[in-house]
C-alpha positions as CSV (number, residue, x, y, z in Angstrom):
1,X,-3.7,-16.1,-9.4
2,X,-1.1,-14.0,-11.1
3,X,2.1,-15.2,-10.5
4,X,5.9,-15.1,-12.5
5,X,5.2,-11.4,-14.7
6,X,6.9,-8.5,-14.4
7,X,3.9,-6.8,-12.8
8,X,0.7,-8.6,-12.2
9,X,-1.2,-5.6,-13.1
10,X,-0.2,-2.4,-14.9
11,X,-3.0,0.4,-15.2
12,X,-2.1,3.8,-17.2
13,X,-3.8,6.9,-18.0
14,X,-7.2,4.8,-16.8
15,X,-9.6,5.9,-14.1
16,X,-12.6,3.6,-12.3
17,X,-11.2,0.6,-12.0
18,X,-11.5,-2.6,-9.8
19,X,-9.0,-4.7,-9.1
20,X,-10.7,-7.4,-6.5
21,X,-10.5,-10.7,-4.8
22,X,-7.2,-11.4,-6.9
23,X,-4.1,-13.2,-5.8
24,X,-0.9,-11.4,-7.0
25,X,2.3,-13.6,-5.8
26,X,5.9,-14.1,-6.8
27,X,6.3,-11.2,-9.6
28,X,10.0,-10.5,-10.8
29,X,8.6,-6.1,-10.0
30,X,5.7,-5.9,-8.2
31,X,2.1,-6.8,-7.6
32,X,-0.2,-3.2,-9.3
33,X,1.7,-0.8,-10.5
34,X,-0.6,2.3,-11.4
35,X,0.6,5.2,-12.8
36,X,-1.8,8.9,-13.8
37,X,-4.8,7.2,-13.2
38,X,-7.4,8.5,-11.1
39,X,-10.3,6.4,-8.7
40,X,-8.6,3.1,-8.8
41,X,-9.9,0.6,-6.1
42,X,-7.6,-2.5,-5.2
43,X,-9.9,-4.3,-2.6
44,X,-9.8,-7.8,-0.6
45,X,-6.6,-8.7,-2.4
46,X,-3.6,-11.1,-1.7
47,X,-0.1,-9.1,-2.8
48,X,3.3,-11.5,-1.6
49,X,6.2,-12.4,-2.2
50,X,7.0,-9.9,-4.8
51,X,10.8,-8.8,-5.7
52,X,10.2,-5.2,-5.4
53,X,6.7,-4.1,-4.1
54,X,3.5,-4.7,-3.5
55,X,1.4,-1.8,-4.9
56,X,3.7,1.1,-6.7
57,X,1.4,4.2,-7.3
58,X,2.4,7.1,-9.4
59,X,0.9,10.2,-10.3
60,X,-2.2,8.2,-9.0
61,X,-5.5,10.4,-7.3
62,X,-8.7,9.6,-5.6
63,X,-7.9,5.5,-5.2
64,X,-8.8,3.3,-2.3
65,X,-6.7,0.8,-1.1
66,X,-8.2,-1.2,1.4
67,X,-8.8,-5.2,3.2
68,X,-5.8,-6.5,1.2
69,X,-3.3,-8.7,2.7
70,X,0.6,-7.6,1.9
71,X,2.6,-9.9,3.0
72,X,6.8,-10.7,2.3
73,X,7.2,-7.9,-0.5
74,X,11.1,-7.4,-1.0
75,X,10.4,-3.8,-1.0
76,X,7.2,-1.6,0.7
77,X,3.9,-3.0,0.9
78,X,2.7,0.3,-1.2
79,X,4.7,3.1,-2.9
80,X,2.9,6.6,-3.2
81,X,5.1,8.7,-4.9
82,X,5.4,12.6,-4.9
83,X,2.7,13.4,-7.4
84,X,0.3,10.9,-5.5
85,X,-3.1,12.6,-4.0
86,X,-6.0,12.0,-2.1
87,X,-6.0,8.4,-1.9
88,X,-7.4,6.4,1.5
89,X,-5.3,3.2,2.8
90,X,-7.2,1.6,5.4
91,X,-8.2,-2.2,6.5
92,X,-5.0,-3.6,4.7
93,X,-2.4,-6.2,6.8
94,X,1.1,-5.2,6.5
95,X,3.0,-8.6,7.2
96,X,6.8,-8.5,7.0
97,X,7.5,-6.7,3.8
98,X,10.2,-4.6,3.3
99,X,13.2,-7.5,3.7
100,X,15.7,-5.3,2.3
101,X,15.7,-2.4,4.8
102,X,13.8,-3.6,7.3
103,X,12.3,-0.8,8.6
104,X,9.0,0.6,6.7
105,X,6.3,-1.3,5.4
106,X,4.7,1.2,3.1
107,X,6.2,4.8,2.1
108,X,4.5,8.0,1.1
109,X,5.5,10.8,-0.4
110,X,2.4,12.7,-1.5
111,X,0.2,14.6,-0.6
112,X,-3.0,14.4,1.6
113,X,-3.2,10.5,1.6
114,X,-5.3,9.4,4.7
115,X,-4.2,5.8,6.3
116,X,-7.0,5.8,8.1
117,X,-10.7,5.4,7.8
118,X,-12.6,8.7,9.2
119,X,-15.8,6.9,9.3
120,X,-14.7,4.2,11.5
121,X,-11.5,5.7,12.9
122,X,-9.5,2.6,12.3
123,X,-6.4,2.0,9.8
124,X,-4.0,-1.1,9.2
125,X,-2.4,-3.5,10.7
126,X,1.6,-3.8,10.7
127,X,3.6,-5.9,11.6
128,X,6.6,-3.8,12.3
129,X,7.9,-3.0,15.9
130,X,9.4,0.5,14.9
131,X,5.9,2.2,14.8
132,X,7.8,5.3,15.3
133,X,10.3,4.6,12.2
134,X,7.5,3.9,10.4
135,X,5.7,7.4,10.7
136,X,8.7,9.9,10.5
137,X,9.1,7.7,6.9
138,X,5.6,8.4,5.9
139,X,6.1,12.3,7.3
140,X,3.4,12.4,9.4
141,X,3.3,13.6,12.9
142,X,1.7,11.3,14.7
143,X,-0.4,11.8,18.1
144,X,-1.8,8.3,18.8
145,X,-1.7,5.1,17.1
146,X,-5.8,5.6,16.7
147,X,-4.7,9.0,14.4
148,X,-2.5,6.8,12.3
149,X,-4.7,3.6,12.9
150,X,-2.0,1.3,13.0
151,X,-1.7,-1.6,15.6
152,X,0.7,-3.7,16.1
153,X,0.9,-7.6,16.0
């Protein structure tokens, strides 16, 4: 468990990395903040109770984020910036984060980011009630919850 840092984890300029099976609670920023790195994998990990956010990603291409738990993060779940690409968000639980505003769990500003898993057709699971709030932040147009693979709790 990493808990009381500024960010559990900070990765720069790195690519292929692993971050599983970690608990990263209670930090004064945020859980992983990644900035120009390139196939980062953050899998089957517990990210709460941060101050800011969960995962911040800058500048950050062809990374997986997927079955981790994001839960009660004072700001988004995950951040993808504008310079973020390519990266797949599926299988994660989105549980009450984003205290301050209240609306959207995650936000994304890049570019061709799937939250979904082709292969399997399935994506997260929020815990928001403004599904709809949540996908005009994310700019997506949206045609079924099975396109965005969200579902409700």
């Amino acid at each position: 468990m990493i808990t009381n840092t500024t960010n559990s984890i900070s990765i720069k300029y790195c690519a292929d990395i692993l971050i599983k099976n970690s608990f990263l609670i209670d930090n004064i920023e945020g859980g992983v903040e990644i900035d120009q790195s390139t196939n980062i994998n953050i899998l089957n990990n517990t990210i709460s109770q941060n101050d800011f956010y969960g995962i911040y990603a800058q500048n950050t291409t062809s990374s997986k984020i997927s079955f981790n738990c994001f839960e009660k993060n004072y700001l988004w779940a995950i951040i993808l910036d504008e310079l973020c690409k390519n990266n797949l968000v599926h299988h994660n639980s989105f549980l009450y984060n984003n205290l301050y505003y209240g609306t959207a769990q995650a936000a994304d500003d890049g570019k061709d980011n799937l939250w979904y898993d082709i292969e399997t057709e399935e994506g997260n699971l929020c815990s928001t009630q403004l599904l709809w709030l949540f996908c005009i932040f994310l700019n997506i147009i949206v045609y079924s919850n099975i396109l965005l693979g969200l579902q409700e709790i």
